[in-house]
PATORZA-267859 format. One record per residue (C-alpha): residue in three letters; z negated, x, y. Coordinates in steps of 0.05 Angstrom, whole numbers, plus 5000, padded with zeros to 4 digits. Layout:
KEKOL_ALA_Z_X_Y
...
//
This chain:
KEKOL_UNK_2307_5299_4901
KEKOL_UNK_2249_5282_4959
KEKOL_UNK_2263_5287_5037
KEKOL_UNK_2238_5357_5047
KEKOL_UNK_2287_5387_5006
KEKOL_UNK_2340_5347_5028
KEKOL_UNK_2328_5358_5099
KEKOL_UNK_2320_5435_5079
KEKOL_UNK_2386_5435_5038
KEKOL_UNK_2422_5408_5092
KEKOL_UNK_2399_5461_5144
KEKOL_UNK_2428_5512_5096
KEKOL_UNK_2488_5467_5092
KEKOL_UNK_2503_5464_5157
KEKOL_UNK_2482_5549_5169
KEKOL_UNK_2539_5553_5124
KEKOL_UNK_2596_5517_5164
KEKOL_UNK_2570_5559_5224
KEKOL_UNK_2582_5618_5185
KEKOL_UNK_2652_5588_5172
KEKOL_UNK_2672_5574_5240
KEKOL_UNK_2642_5630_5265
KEKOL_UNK_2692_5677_5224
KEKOL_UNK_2750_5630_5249
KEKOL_UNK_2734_5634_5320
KEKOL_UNK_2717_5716_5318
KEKOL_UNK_2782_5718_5283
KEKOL_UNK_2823_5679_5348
KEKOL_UNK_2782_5710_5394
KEKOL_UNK_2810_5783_5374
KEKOL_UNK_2879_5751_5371
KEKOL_UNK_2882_5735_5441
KEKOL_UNK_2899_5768_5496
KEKOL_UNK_2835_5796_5530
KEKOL_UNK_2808_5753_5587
KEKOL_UNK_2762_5699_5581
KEKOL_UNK_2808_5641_5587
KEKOL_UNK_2862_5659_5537
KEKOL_UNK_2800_5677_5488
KEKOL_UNK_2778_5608_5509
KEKOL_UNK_2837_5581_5485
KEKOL_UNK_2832_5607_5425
KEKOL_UNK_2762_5591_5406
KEKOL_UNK_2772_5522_5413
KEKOL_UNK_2799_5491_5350
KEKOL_UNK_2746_5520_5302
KEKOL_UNK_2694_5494_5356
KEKOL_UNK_2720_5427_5359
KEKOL_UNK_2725_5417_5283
KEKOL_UNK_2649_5434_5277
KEKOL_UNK_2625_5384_5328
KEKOL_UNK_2665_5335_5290
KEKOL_UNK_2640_5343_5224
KEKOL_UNK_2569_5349_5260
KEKOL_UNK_2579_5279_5293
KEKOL_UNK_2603_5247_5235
KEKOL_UNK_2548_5272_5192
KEKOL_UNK_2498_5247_5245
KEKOL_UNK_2522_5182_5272
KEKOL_UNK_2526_5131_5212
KEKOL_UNK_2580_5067_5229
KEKOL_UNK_2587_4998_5189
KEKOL_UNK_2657_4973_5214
KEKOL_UNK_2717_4995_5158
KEKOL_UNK_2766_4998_5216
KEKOL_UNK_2725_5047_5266
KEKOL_UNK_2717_5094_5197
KEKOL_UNK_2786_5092_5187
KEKOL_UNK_2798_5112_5255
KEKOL_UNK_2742_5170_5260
KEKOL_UNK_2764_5202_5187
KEKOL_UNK_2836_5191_5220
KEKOL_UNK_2823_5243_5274
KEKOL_UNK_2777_5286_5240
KEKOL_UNK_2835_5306_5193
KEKOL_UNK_2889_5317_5256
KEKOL_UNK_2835_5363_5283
KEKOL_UNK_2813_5394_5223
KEKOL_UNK_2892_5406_5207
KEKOL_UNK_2905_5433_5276
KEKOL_UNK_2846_5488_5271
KEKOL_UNK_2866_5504_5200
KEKOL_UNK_2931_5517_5218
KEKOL_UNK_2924_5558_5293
KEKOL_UNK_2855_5594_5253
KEKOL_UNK_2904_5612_5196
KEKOL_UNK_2959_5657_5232
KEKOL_UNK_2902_5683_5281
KEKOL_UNK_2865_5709_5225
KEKOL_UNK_2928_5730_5188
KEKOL_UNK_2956_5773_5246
KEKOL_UNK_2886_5803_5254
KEKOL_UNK_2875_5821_5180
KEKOL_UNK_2945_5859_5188
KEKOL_UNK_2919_5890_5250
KEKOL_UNK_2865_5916_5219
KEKOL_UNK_2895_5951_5158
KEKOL_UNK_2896_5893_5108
KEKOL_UNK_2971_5898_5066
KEKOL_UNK_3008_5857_5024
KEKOL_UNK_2985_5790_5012
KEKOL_UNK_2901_5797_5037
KEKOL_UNK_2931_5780_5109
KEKOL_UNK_2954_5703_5082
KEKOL_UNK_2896_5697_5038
KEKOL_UNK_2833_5715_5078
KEKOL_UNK_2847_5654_5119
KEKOL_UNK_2842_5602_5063
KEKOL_UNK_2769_5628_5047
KEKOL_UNK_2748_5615_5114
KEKOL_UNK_2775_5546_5110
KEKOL_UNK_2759_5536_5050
KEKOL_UNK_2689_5545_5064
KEKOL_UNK_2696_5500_5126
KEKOL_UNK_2724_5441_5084
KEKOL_UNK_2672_5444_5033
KEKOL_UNK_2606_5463_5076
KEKOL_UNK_2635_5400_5119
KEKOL_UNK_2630_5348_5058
KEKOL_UNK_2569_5368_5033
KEKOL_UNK_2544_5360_5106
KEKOL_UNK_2568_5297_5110
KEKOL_UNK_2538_5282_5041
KEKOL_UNK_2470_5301_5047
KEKOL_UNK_2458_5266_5113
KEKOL_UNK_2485_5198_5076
KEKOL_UNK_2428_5210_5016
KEKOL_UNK_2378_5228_5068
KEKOL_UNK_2384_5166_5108
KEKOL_UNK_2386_5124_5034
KEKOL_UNK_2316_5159_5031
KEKOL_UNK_2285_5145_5101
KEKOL_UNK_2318_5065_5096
KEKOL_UNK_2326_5034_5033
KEKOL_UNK_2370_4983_5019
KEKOL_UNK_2354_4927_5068
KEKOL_UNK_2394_4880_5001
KEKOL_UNK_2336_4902_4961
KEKOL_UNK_2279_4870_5001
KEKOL_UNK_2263_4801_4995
KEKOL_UNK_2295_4753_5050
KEKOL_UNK_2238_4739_5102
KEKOL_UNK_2207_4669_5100
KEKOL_UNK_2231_4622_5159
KEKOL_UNK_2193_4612_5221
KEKOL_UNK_2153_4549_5223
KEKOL_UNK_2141_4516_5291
KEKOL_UNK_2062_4518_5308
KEKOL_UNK_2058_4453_5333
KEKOL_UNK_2095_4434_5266
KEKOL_UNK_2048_4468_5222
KEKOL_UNK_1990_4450_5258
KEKOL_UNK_2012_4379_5250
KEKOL_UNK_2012_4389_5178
KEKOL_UNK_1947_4421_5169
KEKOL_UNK_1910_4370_5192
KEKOL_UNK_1948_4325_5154
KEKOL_UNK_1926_4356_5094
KEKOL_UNK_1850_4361_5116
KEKOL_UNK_1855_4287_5134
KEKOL_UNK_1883_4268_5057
KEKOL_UNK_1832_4316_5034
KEKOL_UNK_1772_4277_5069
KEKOL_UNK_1805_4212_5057
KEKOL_UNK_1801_4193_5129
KEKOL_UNK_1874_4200_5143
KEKOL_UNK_1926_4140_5139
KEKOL_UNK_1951_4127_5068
KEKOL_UNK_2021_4149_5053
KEKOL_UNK_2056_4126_5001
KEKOL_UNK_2108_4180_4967
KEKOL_UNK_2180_4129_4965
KEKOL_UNK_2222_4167_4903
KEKOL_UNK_2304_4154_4913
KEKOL_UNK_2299_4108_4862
KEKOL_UNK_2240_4070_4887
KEKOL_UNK_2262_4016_4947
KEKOL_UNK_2224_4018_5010
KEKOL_UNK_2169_3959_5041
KEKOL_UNK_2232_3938_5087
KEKOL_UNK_2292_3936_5031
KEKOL_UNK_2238_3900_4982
KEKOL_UNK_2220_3855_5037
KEKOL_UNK_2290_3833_5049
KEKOL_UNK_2314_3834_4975
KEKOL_UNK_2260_3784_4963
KEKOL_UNK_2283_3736_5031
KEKOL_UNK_2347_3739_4996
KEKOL_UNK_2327_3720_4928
KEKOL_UNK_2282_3675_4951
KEKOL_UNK_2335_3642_5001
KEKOL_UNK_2385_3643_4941
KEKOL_UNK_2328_3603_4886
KEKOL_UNK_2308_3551_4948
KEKOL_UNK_2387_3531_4954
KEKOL_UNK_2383_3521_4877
KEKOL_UNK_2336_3476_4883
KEKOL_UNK_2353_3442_4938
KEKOL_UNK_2421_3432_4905
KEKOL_UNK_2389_3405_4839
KEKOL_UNK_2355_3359_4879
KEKOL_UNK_2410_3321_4909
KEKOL_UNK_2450_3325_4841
KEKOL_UNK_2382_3295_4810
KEKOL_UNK_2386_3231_4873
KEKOL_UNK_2457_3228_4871
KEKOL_UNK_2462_3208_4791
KEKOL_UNK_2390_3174_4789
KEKOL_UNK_2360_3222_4741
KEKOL_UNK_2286_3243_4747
KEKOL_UNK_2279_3327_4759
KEKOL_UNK_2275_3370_4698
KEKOL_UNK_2215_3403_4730
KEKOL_UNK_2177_3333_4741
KEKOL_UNK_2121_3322_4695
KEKOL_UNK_2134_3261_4649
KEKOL_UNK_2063_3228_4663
KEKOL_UNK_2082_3224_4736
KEKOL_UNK_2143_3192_4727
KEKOL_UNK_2118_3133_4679
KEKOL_UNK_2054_3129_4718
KEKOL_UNK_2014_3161_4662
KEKOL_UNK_1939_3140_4674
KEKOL_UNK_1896_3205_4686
KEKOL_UNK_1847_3189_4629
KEKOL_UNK_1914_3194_4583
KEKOL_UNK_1942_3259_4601
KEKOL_UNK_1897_3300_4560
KEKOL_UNK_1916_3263_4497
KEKOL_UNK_1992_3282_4511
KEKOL_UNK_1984_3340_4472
KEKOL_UNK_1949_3300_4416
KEKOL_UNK_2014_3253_4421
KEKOL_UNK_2064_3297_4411
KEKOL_UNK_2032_3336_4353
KEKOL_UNK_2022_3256_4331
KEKOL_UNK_2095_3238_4332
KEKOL_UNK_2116_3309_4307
KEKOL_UNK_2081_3292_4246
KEKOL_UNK_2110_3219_4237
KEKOL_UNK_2181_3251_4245
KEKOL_UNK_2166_3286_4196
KEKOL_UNK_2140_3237_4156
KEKOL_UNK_2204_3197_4165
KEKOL_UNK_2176_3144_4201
KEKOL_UNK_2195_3104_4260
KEKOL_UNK_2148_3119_4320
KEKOL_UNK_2128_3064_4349
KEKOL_UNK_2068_3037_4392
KEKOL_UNK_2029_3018_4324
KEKOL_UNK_2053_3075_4284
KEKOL_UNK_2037_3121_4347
KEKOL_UNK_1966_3095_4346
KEKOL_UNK_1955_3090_4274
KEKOL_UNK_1963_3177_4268
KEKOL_UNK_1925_3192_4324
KEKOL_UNK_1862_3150_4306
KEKOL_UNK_1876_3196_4242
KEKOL_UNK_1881_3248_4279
KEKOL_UNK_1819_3232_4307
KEKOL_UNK_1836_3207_4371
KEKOL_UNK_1797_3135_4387
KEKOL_UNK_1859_3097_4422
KEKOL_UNK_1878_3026_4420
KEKOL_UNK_1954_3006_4417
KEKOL_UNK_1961_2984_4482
KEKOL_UNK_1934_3052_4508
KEKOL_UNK_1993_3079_4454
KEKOL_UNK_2051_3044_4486
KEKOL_UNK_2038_3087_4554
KEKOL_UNK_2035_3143_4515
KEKOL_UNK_2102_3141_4475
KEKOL_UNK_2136_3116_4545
KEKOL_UNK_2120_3181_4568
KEKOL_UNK_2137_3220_4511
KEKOL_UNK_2200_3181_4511
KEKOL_UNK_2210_3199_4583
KEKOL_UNK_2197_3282_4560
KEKOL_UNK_2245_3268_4508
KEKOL_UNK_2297_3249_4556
KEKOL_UNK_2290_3301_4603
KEKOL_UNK_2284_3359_4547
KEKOL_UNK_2356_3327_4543
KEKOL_UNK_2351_3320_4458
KEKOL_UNK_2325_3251_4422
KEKOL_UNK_2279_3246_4367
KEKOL_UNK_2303_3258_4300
KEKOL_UNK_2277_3181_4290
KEKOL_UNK_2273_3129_4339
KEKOL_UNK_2216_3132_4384
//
């Protein structure tokens, strides 16, 4: 059903509960005496009971405890003018030639009609104000208010990325560490491998034993034209290992002129020192005798 008729409905509605308490303040009117303020007196109740109803149908209220309240004293009024209205129109009906039992049941029309043309009062004005405001539950929340220096700030942020003449920023996930933490994780580390080796060394003076990390040809005083056959002398003893020959000076020589490395056997003997020396430091031996 649209506004219009609605809105029209209720007029009719509410031309109805007139009619009502119109009836029911005729009816005390001819019951009292006759001068204006006993008539008064008597017109009253029905009065008050419409501007009731009209209030509540027109003022709408959110709080359950000021509802309680209002419905509260709409029924002690609505029970006081049903009940003065009643034996006012009862004694009038009798007045006026009604018998038997029409005198005590004219009166519950009336209020009858008063009690219903009130709720549906009451009841239209609630679906006409559902039609003029929706449900404010229905609409979607608004979007918060951003500060304008704040989204200035980030609009030229984005035009600044965009032209590539902005500062570079670097997105840091929760997992990822930051410049600082990786900064000091490496000190740490760092601090942590330089006491290793500082405590290596020491172990390696205190006991007299060369550094694993030393290169062998620097600690037998390799000559620099024999440190590229090194290679050549290990794949050279490797073999006579496997051979199961001794490796010695002349052996040593003897596979890597076959080999085909020129060397004499003096040149050999600083050559197995310094494999001897790896050996050594690799801390295993020769499976033969070097």
């Amino acid at each position: 059903m649209n506004e219009p008729r609605l809105r029209r409905l209720r007029w009719g509605v509410r031309g109805t509960l007139v009619l009502g308490v119109a009836a029911s303040v005729t009816a005390n009117v001819l019951h009292a005496r006759d001068n204006p303020i006993s008539q008064a007196i008597a017109a009253w109740p029905p009065l008050a009971l419409l501007l009731t109803v009209e209030l509540i149908s027109r003022v709408p209220i959110h709080t359950k405890a000021l509802a309680f309240v209002r419905l509260f004293a709409t029924a002690v009024i609505a029970g006081i003018a049903a009940w003065v209205s009643y034996w006012h129109m009862a004694a009038v009906a009798a007045r006026y030639g009604e018998t038997s039992a029409s005198p005590y049941l004219l009166p519950l029309s009336v209020d009858g009609l008063i009690v219903v043309a009130s709720i549906c009062l009451v009841e239209l004005t609630a679906r006409i104000t559902d039609v003029e405001r929706p449900d404010l539950a229905d609409r979607p929340a608004p979007a918060p208010a951003i500060h304008e220096g704040a989204e200035d700030e980030r609009r030229n942020g984005h035009a600044q990325e965009a032209l590539g003449t902005g500062p570079a920023v670097r997105r840091v996930t929760p997992a990822e560490p930051t410049d600082d933490l990786a900064h000091d994780l490496h000190d740490v580390t760092g601090s942590q491998h330089d006491q290793g080796d500082e405590t290596d060394k020491e172990a390696n003076e205190a006991d007299g034993s060369p550094r694993p990390s030393e290169p062998a040809a620097e600690r037998v005083h390799l000559a620099p034209d024999l440190v590229p056959l090194l290679p050549a002398a290990r794949a050279a003893r490797e073999e006579l290992i496997s051979a199961g020959k001794v490796v010695g000076r002349d052996a040593l020589a003897t596979q890597l002129r076959r080999n085909g490395v020129p060397i004499r056997n003096t040149r050999a003997a600083e050559l197995l020192a310094a494999l001897k020396a790896e050996a050594e430091t690799n801390g295993h031996r020769p499976k033969a005798s070097v």
